[in-house]
PyMOL Python script that loads the backbone (N, CA, C, O; Angstrom):
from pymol import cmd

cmd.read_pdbstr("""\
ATOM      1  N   UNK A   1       3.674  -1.520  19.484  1.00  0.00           N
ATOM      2  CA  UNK A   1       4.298  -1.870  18.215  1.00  0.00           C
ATOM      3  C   UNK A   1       4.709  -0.647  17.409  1.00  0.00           C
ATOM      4  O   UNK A   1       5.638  -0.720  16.604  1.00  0.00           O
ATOM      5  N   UNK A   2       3.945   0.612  17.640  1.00  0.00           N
ATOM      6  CA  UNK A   2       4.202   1.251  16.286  1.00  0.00           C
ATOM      7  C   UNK A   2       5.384   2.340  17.217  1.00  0.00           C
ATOM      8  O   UNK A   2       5.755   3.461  16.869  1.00  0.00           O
ATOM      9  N   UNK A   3       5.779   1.585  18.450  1.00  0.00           N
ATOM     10  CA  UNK A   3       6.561   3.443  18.940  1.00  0.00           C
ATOM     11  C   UNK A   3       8.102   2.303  18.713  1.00  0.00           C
ATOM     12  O   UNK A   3       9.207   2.837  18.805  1.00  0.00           O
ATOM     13  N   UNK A   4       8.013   0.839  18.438  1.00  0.00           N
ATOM     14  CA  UNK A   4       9.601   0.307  18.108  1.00  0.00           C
ATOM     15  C   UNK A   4      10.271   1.106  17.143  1.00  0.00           C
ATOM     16  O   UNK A   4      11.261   1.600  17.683  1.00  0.00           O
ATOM     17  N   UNK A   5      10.214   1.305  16.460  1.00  0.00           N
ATOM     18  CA  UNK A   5      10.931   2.150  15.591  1.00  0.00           C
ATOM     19  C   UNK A   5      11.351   3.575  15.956  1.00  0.00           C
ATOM     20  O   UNK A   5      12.367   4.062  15.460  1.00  0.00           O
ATOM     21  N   UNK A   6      10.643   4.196  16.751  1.00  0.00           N
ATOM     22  CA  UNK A   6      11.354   5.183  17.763  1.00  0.00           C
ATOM     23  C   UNK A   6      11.928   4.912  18.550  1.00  0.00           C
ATOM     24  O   UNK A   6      12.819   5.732  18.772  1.00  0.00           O
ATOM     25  N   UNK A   7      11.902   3.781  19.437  1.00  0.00           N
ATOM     26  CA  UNK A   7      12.508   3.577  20.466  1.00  0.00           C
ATOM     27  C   UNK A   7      13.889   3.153  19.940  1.00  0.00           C
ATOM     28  O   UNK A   7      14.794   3.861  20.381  1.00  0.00           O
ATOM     29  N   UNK A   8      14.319   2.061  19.007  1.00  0.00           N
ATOM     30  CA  UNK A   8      15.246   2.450  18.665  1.00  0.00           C
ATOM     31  C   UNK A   8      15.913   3.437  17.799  1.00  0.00           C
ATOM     32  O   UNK A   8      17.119   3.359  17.560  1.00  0.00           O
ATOM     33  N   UNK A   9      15.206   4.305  17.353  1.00  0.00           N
ATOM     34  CA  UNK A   9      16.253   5.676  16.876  1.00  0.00           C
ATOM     35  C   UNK A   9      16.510   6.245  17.647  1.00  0.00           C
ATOM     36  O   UNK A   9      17.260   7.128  17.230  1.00  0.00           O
ATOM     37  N   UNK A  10      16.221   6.392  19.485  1.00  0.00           N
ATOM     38  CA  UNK A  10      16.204   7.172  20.482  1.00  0.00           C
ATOM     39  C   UNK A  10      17.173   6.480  20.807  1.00  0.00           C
ATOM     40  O   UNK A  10      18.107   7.187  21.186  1.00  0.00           O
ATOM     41  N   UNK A  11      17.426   5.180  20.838  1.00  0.00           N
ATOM     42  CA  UNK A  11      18.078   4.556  21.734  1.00  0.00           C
ATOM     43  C   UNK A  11      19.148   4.185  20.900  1.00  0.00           C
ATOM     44  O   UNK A  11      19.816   3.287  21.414  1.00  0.00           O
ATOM     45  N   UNK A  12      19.702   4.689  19.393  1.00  0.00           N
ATOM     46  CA  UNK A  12      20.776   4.968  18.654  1.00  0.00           C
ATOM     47  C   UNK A  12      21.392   6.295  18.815  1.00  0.00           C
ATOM     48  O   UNK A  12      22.507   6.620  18.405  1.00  0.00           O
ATOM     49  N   UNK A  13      20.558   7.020  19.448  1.00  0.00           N
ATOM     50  CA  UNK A  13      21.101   8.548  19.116  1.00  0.00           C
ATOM     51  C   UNK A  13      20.783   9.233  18.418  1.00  0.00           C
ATOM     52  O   UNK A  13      21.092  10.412  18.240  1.00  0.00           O
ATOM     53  N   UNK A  14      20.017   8.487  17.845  1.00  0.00           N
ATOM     54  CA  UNK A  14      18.919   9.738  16.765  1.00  0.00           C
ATOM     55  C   UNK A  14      18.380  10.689  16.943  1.00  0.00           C
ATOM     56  O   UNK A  14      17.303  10.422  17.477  1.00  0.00           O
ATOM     57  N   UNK A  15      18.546  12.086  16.749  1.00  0.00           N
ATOM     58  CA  UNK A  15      18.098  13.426  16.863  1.00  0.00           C
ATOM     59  C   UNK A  15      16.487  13.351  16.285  1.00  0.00           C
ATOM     60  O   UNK A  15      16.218  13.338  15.084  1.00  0.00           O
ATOM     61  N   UNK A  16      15.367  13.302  17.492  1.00  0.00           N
ATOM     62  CA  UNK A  16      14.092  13.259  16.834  1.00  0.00           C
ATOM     63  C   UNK A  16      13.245  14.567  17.208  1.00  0.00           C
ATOM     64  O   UNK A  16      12.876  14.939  18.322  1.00  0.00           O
ATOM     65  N   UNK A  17      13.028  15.204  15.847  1.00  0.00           N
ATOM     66  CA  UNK A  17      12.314  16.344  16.105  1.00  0.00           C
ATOM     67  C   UNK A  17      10.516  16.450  16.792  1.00  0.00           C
ATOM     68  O   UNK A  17       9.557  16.219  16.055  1.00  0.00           O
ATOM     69  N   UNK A  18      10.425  16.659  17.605  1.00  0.00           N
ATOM     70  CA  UNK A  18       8.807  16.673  18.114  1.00  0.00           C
ATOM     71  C   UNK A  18       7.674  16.955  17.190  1.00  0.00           C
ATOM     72  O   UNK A  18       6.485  16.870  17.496  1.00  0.00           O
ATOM     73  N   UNK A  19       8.225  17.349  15.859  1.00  0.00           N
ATOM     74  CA  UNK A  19       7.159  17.459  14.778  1.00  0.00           C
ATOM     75  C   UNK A  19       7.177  16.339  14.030  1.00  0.00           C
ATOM     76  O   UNK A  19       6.589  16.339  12.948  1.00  0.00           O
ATOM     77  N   UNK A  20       7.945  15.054  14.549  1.00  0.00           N
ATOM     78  CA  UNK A  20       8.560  13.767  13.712  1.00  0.00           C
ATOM     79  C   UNK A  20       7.072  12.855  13.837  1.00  0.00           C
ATOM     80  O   UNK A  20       6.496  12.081  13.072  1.00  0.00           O
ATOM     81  N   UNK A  21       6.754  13.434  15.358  1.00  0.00           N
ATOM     82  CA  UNK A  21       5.887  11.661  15.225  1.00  0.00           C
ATOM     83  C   UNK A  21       4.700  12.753  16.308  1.00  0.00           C
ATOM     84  O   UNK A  21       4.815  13.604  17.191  1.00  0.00           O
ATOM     85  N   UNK A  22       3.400  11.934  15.415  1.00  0.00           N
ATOM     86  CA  UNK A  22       2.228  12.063  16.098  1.00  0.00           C
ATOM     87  C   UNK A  22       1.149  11.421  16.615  1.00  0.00           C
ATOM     88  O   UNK A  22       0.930  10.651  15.681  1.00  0.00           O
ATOM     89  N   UNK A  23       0.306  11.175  17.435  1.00  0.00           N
ATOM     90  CA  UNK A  23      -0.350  10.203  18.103  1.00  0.00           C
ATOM     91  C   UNK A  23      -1.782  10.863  17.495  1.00  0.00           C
ATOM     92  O   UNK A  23      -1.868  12.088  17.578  1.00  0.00           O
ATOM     93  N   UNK A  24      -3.033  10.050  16.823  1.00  0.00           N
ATOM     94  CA  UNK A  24      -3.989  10.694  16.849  1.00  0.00           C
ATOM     95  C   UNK A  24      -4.974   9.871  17.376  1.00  0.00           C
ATOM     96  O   UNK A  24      -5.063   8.759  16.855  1.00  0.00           O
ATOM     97  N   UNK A  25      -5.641  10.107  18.169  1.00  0.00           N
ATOM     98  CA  UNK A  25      -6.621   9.135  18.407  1.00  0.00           C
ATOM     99  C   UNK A  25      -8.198   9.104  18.006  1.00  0.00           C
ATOM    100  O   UNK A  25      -8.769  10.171  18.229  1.00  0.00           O
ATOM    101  N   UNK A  26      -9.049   8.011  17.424  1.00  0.00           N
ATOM    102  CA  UNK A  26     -10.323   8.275  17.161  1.00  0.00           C
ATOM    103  C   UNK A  26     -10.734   7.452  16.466  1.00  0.00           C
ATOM    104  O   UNK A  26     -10.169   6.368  16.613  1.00  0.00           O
ATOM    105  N   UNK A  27     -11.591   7.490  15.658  1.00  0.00           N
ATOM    106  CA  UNK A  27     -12.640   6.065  14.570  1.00  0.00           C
ATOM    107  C   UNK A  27     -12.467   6.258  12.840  1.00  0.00           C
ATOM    108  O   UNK A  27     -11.528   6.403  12.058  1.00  0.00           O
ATOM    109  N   UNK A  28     -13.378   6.201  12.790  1.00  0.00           N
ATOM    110  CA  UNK A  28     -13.036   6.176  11.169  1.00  0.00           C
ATOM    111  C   UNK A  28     -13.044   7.181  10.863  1.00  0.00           C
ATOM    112  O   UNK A  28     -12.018   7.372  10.211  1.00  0.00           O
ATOM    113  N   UNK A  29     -13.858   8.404  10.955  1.00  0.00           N
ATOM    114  CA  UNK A  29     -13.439   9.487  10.448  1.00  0.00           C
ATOM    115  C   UNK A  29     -12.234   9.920  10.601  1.00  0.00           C
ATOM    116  O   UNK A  29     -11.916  10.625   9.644  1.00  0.00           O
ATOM    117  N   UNK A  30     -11.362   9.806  11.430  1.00  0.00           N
ATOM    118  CA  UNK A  30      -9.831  10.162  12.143  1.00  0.00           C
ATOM    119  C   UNK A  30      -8.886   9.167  10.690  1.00  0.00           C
ATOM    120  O   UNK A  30      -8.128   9.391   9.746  1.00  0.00           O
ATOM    121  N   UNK A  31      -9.443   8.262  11.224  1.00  0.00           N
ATOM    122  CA  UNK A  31      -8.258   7.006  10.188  1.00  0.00           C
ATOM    123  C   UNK A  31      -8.750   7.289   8.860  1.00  0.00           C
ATOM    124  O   UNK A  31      -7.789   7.236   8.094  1.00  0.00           O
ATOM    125  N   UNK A  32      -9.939   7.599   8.174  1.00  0.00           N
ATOM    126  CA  UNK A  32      -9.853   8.327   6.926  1.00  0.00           C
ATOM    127  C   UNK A  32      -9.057   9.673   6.398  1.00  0.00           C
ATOM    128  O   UNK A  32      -8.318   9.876   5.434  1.00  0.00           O
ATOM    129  N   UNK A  33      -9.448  10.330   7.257  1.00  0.00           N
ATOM    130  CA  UNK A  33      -8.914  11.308   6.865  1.00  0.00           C
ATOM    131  C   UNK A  33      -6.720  11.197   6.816  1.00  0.00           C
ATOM    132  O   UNK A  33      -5.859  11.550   6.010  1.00  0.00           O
ATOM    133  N   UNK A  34      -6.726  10.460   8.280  1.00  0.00           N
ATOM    134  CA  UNK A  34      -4.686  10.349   8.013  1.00  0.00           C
ATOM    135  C   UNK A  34      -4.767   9.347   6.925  1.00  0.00           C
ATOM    136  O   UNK A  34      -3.827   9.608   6.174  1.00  0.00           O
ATOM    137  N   UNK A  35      -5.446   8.296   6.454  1.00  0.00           N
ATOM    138  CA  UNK A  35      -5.069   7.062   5.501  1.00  0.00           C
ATOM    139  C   UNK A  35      -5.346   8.248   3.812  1.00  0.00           C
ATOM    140  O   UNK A  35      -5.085   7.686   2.748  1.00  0.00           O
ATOM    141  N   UNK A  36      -5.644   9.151   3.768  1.00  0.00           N
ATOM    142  CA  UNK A  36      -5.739  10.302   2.448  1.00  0.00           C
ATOM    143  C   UNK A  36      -3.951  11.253   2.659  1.00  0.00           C
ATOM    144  O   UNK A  36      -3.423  11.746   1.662  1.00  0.00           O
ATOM    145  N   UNK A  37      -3.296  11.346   4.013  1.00  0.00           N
ATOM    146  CA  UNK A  37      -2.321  12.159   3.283  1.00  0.00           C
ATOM    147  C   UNK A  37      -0.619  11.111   3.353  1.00  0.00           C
ATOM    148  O   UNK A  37      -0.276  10.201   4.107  1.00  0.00           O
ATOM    149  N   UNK A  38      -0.216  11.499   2.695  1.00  0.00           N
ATOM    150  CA  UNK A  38       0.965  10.873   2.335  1.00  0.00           C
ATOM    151  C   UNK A  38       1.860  10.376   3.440  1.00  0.00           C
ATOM    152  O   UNK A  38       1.870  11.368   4.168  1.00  0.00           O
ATOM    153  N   UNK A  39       2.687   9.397   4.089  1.00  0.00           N
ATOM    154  CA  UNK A  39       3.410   8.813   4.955  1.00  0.00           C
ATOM    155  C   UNK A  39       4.254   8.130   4.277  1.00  0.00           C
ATOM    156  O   UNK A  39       4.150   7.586   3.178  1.00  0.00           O
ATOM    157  N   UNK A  40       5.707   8.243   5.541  1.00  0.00           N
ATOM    158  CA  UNK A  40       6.670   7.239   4.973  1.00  0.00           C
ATOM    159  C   UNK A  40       6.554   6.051   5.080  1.00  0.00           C
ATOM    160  O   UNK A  40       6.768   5.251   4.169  1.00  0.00           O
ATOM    161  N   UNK A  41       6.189   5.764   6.247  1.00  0.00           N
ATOM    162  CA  UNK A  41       5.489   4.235   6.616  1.00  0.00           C
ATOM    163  C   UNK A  41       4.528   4.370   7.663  1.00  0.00           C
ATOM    164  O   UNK A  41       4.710   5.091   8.644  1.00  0.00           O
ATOM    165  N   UNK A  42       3.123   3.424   7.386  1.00  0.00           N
ATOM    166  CA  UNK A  42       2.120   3.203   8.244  1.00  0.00           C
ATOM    167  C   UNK A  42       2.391   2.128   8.657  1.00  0.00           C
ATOM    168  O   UNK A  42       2.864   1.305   7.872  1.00  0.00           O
ATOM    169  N   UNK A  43       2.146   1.741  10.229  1.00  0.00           N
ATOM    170  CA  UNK A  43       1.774   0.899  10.954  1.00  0.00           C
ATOM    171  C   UNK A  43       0.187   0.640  11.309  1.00  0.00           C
ATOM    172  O   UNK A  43      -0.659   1.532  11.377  1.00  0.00           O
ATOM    173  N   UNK A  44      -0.068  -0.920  11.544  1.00  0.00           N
ATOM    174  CA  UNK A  44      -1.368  -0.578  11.624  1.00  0.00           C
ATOM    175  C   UNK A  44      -1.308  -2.177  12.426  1.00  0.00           C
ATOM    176  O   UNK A  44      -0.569  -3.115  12.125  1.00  0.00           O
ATOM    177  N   UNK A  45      -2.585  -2.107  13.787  1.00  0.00           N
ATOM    178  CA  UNK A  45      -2.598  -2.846  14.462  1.00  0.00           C
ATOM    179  C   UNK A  45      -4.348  -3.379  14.676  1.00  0.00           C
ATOM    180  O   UNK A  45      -5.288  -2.734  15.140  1.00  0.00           O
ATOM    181  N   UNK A  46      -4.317  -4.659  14.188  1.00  0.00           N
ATOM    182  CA  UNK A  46      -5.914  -4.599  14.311  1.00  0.00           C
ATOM    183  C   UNK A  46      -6.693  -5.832  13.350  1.00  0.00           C
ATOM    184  O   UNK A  46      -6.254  -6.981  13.398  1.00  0.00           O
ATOM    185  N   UNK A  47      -7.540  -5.584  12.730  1.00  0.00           N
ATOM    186  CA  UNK A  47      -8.140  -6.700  12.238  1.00  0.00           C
ATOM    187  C   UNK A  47      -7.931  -6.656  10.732  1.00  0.00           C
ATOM    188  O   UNK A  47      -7.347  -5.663  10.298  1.00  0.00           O
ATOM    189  N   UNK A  48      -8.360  -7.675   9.799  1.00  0.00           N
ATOM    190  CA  UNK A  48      -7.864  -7.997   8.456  1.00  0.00           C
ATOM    191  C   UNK A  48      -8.956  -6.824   7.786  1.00  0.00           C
ATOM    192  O   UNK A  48      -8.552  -6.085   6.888  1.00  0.00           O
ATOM    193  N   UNK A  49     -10.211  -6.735   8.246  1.00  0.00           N
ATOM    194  CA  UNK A  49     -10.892  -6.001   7.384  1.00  0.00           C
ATOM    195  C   UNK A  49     -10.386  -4.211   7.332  1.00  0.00           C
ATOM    196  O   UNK A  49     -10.525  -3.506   6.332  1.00  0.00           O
ATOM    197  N   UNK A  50      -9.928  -3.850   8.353  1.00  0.00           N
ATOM    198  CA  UNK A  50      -9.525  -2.497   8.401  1.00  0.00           C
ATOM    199  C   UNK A  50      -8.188  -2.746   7.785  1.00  0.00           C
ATOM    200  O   UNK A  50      -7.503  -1.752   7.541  1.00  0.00           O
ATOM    201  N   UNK A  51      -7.758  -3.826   7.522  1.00  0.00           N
ATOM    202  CA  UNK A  51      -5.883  -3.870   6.996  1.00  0.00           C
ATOM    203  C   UNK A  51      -6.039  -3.980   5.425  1.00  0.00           C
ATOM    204  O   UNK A  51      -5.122  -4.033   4.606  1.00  0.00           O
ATOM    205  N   UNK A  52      -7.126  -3.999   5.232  1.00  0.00           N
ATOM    206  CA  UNK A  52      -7.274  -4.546   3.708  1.00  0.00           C
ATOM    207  C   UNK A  52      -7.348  -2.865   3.341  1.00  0.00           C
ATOM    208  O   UNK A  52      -6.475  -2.441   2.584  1.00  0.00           O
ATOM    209  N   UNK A  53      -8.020  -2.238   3.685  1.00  0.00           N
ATOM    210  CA  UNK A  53      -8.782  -0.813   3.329  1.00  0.00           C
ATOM    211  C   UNK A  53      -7.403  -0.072   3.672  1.00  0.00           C
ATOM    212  O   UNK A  53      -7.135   0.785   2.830  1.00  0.00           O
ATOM    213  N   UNK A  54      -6.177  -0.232   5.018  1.00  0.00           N
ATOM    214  CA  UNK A  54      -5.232   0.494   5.150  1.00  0.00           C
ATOM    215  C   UNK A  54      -4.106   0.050   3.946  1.00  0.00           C
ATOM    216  O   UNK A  54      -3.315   0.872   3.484  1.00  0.00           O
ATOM    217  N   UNK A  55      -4.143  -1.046   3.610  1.00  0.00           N
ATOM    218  CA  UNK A  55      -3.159  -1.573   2.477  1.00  0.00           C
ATOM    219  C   UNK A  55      -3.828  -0.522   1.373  1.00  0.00           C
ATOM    220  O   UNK A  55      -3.024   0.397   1.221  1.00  0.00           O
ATOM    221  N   UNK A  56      -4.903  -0.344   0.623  1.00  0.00           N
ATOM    222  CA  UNK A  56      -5.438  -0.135  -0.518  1.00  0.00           C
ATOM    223  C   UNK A  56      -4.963   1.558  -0.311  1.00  0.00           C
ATOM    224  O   UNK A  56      -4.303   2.064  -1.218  1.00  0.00           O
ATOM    225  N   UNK A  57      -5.265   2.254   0.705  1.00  0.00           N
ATOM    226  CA  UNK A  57      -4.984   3.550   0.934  1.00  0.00           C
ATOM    227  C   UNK A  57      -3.243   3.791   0.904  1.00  0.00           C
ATOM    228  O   UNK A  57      -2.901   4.953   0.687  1.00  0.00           O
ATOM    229  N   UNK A  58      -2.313   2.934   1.075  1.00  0.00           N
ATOM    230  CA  UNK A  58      -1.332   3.112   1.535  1.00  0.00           C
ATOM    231  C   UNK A  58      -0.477   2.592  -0.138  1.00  0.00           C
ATOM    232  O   UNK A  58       0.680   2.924  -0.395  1.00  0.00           O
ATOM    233  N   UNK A  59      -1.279   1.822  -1.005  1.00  0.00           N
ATOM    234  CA  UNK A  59      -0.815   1.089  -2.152  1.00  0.00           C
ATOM    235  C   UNK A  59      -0.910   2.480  -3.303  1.00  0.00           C
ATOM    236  O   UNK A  59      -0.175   2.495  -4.290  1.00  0.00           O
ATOM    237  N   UNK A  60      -1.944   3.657  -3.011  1.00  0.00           N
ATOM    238  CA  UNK A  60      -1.771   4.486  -3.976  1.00  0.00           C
ATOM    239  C   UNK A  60      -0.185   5.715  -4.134  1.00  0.00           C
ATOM    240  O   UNK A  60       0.166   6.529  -4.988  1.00  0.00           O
ATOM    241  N   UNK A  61       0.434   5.206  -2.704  1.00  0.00           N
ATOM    242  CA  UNK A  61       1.504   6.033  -3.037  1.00  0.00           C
ATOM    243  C   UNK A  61       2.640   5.657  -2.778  1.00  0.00           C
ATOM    244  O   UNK A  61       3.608   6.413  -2.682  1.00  0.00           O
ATOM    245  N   UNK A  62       2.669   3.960  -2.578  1.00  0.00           N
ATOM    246  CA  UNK A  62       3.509   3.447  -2.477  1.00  0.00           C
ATOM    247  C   UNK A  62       4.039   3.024  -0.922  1.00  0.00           C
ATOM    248  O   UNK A  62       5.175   2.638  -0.647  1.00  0.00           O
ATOM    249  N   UNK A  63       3.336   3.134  -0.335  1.00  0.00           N
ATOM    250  CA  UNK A  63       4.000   3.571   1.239  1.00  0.00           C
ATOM    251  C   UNK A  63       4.138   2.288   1.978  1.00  0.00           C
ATOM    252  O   UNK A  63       3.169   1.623   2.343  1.00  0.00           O
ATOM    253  N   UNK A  64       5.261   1.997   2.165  1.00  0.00           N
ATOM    254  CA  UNK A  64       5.082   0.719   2.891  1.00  0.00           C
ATOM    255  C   UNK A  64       4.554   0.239   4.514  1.00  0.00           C
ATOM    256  O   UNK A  64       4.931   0.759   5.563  1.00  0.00           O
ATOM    257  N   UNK A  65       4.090  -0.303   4.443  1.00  0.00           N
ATOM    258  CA  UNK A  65       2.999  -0.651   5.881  1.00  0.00           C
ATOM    259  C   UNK A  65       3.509  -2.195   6.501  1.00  0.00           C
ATOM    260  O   UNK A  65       3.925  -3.276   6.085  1.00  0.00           O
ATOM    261  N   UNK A  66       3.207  -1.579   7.647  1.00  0.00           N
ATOM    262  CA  UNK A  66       3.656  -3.006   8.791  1.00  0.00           C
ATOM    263  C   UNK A  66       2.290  -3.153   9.228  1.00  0.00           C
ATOM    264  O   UNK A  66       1.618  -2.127   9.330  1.00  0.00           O
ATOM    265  N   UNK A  67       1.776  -4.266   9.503  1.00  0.00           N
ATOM    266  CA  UNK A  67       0.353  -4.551   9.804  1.00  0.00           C
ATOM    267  C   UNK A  67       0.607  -5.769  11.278  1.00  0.00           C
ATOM    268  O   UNK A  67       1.398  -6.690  11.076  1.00  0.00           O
ATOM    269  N   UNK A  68       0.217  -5.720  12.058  1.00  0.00           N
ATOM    270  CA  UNK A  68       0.141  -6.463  13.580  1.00  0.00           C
ATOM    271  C   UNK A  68      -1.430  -6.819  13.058  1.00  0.00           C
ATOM    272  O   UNK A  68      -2.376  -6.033  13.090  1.00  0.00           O
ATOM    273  N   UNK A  69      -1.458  -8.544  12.453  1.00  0.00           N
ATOM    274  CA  UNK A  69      -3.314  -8.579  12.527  1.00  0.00           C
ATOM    275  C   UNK A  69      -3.468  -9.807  13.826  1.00  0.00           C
ATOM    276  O   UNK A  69      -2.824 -10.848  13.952  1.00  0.00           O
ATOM    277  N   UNK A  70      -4.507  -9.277  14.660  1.00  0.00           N
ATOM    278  CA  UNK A  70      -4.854 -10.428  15.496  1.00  0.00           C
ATOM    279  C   UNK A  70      -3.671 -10.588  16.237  1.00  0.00           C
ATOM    280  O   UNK A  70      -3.187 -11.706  16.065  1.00  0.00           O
ATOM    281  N   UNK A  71      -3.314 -10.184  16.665  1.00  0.00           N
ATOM    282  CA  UNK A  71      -2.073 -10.114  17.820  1.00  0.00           C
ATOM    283  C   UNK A  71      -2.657 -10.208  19.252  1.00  0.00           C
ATOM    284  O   UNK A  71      -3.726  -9.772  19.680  1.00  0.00           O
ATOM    285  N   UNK A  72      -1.705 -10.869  19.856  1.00  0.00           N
ATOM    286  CA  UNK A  72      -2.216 -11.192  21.323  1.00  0.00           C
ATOM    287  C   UNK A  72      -1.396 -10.758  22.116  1.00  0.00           C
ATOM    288  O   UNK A  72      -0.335 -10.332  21.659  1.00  0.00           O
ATOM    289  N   UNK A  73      -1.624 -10.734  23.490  1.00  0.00           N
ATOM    290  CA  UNK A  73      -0.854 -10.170  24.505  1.00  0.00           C
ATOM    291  C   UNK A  73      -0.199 -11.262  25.543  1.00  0.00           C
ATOM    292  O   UNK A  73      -0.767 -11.873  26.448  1.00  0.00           O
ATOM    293  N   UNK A  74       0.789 -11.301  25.245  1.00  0.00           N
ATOM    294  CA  UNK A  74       1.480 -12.201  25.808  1.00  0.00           C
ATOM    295  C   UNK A  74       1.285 -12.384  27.688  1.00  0.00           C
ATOM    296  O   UNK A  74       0.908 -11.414  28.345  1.00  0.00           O
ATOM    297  N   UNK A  75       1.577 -13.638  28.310  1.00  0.00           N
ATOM    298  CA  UNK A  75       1.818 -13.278  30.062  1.00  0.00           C
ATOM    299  C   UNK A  75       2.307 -14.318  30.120  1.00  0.00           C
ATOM    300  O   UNK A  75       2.197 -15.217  29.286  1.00  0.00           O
ATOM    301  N   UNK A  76       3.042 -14.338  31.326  1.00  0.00           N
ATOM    302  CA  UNK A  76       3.376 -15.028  32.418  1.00  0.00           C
ATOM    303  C   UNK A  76       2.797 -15.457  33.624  1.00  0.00           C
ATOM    304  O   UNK A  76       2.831 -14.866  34.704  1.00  0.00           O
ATOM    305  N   UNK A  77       2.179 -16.698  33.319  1.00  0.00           N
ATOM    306  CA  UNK A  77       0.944 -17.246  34.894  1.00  0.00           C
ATOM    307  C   UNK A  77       2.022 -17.943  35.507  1.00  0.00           C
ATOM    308  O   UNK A  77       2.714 -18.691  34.817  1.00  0.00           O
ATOM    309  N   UNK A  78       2.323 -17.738  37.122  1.00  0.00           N
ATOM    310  CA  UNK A  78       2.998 -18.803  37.637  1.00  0.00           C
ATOM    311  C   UNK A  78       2.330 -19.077  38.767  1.00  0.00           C
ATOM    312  O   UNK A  78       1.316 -18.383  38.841  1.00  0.00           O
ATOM    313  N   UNK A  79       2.466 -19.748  39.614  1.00  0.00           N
ATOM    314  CA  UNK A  79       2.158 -20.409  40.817  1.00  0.00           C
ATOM    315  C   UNK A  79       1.661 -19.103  41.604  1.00  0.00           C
ATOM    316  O   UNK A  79       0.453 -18.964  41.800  1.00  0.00           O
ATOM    317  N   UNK A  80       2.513 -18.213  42.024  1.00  0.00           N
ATOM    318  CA  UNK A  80       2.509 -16.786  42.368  1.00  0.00           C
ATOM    319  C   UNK A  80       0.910 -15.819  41.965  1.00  0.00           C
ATOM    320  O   UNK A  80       0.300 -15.044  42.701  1.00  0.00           O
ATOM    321  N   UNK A  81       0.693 -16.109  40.989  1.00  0.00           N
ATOM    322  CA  UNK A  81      -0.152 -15.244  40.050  1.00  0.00           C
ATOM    323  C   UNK A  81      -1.756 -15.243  40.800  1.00  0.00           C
ATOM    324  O   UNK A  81      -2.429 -16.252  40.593  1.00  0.00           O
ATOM    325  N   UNK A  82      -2.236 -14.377  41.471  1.00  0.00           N
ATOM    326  CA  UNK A  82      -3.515 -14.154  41.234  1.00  0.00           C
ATOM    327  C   UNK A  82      -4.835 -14.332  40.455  1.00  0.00           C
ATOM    328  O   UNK A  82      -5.793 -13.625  40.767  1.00  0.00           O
ATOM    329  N   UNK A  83      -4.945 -15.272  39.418  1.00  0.00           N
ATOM    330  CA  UNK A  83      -5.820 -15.073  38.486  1.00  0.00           C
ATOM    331  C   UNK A  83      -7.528 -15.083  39.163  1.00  0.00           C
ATOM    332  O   UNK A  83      -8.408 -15.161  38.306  1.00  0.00           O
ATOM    333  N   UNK A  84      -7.779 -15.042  39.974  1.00  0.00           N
ATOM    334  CA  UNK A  84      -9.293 -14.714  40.181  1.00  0.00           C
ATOM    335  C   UNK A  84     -10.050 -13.638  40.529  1.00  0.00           C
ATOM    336  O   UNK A  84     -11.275 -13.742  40.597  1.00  0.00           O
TER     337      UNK A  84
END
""", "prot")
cmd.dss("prot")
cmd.show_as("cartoon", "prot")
cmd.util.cbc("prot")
cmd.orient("prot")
């Protein structure tokens, strides 16, 4: 969810600088510390209680946020399919 918005500026022609976008991975200390500095927009994928705390962090500077809560992963079972 959160690389759509690159994928289409890549896939417009958009000149994206490698200092544009960063991946960080880790727990709360990680997501505290990025939810303290300023962004143009946060994405955030996950449950209501961590979306409430990313809204409140993201509401002091205005930043608008896309939130994925409880999202599922879609498939295709057919006749074909292995499931055991």
């Amino acid at each position: 969810l959160s690389l759509d918005p690159v994928i289409g500026a890549i896939a417009a022609g958009e000149y994206m600088d490698n200092s544009s976008i960063r991946v960080v991975e880790g727990a709360v200390d990680e997501t505290s510390a990025l939810l303290q500095q300023k962004w143009d927009k946060i994405f955030y994928t996950g449950n209501g209680k961590v979306a409430r705390i990313v809204m409140a962090a993201a509401a002091k500077n205005l930043t608008p946020v896309v939130l994925e809560l409880g999202g599922k992963s879609p498939v295709i079972v057919d006749s074909n399919s292995n499931i055991n």
